[in-house]
C-alpha positions, 0 to 999 in steps of 0.5 A: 452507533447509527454511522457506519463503523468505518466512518465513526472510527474515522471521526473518533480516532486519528486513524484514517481510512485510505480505499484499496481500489481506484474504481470510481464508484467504489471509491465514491462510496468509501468516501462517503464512510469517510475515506480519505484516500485510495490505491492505484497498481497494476492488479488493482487498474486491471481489476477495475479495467475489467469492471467497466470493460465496455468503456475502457476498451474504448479508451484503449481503441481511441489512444491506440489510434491517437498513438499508432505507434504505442506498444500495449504495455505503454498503452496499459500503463497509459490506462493506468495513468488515467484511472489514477488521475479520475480517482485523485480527482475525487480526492481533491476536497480531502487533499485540501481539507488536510492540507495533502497529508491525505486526499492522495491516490497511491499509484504503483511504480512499475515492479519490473524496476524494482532493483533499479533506483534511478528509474524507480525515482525517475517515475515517481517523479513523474508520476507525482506531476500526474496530479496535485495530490499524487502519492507515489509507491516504490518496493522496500526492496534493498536496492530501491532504498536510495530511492526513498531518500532521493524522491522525498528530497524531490518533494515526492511524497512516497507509499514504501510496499512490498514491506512486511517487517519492522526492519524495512518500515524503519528503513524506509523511515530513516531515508525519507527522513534524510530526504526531508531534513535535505529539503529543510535544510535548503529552504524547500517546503515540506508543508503538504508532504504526507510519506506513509510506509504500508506493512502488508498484514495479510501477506504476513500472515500468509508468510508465516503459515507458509513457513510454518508448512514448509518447516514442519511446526505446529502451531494454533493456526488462530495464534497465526492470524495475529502475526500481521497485527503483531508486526504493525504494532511493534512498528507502530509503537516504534515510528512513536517512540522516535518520533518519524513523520511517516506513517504506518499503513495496513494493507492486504486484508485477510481478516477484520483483526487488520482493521480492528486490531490496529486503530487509534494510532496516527496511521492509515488503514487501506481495506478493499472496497469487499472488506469495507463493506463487511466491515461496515456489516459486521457489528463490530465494536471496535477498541479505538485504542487497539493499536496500543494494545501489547499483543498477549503472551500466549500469542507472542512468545509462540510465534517468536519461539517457533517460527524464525520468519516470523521473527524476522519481521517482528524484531527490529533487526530482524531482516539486513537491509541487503536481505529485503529483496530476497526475503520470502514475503518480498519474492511472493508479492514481487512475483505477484505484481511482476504477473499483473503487469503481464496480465494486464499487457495481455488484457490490452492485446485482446482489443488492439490485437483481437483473436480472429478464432473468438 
């Protein structure tokens, strides 16, 4: 094939490529291997901060001028805003060409909300008028789930994350569909809306190796490295079967199988820009119908026999929807995101509070 990989699975499946980064010039470049979307939270607009840290420490001195008044996490989160706005701006052609079932940029809500629904909806809310094709994300924690329900009948469309489980991708499901059949039943249209739910493969990998330290078991650590693509699978063949009009995301890459292994479905797949790159390099040739494999036996039935948190993100009942908050996968990635947000205030102190010793 004389395309790159990413672009010919994206011109020969329904699977579509969302760009996990709002960096213009990376994104600019995955639009080219046929991206049709992107990604904007706190780690990933400090990381791209720090990339043109020239231009955008001069963005964070002109607002604190213009808004003496502004503490630097409004500032911060200020940034972040306008970083996603340029991103979706390169978006745009894709948004109309799909009619806003893509060509969304995905921002973050901010985790320090996570267990309160009301300001979850209110920023989304918010967030969705930054631009046309917003697409907002809000945690599948237990408290947050109301929040699916409200802002999809708001006419948000929502990205569900920190979600690692069948159980909280049906879930989210569920209550963004009682959002749309409210919207339906007052006339409201639902035309442009394209709600995903992402199951973050990598960090369920990551949880299951984890867990599989913590308790003791041993078990082929290759065996593990499926644990992500297990749990998308059966999800996927879930929203199927019943016919949701949201869409499985994978996100938080750890190994090419995160791409490879779940192609062919109506779903997205959001790769860093590093893993696009690899992936493009990799020689790869791809099974375009791979998300419809059933896992094999050998790989399954260990993990399901051995390891009780694996389980529970693979079962479709497997997690209560009280217990998302303080499942471990969910704490993990809360802590990370709730640090990202501190690191990118300090990043913002640096210019608007310089260090006299430096």
């Amino acid at each position: 094939m004389s395309d790159p990989l990413l672009k010919y699975v994206a011109e020969n499946t329904q699977t579509v490529l969302w760009n996990d980064s709002a960096d213009p010039k990376e994104l600019a470049n995955a639009i080219s291997w046929g991206a049709v979307g992107a990604t904007c939270n706190p780690i990933i607009a400090l990381t791209a901060l720090k990339a043109d840290k020239e231009y955008w420490t001069k963005r964070i001195k002109e607002f604190n001028k213009e808004n003496p008044t502004a503490t630097d996490d409004q500032i911060g989160w200020a940034m972040v805003e306008e970083l996603s706005k340029n991103a979706a701006k390169l978006l745009e052609p894709a948004f109309e060409k799909y009619n806003g079932r893509n060509g969304r940029l995905s921002i973050q809500t901010d985790p320090r909300n996570f267990r309160n629904p009301k300001l979850l909806a209110n920023q989304a809310i918010e967030f969705s008028k930054l631009a046309k094709n917003m697409i907002v994300k809000i945690p599948v924690t237990s408290e947050a789930l109301t929040a699916f329900e409200e802002v999809t009948y708001q006419g948000v469309s929502i990205n569900a994350t920190v979600s690692f489980s069948v159980a909280q991708t049906i879930a989210v499901a569920e209550a963004v569909e009682r959002g749309l059949k409210r919207r339906e039943a007052e006339g409201l249209d639902i035309s442009q809306m394209g709600p995903v739910c992402t199951i973050m493969v990598g960090r369920v990998d990551d949880w299951v190796k984890v867990s599989a330290e913590k308790s003791g078991v041993s078990i082929d650590p290759g065996v593990m490295e499926w644990a992500g693509v297990a749990v998308f699978r059966n999800a996927h063949k879930i929203y199927t079967e019943r016919g949701y009009r949201t869409r499985l995301l994978s996100a938080a890459f750890r190994n090419h199988m995160h791409w490879s292994g779940i192609i062919g479905g109506d779903a997205v797949i959001s790769p860093p820009y590093a893993w696009q790159v690899r992936i493009n390099n990799s020689g790869i040739t791809p099974n375009l119908n791979s998300v419809n494999e059933p896992v094999e036996a050998r790989i399954l039935e260990p993990m399901l026999e051995k390891l009780p948190e694996f389980r529970k993100m693979y079962e479709p009942t497997g997690l209560k929807p009280e217990e998302f908050t303080n499942f471990g996968a969910t704490l993990r990635t809360l802590r990370g995101f709730l640090q990202s947000v501190n690191d990118l205030e300090s990043f913002v102190r640096d210019v608007t509070v310089p260090n006299p010793d430096k």
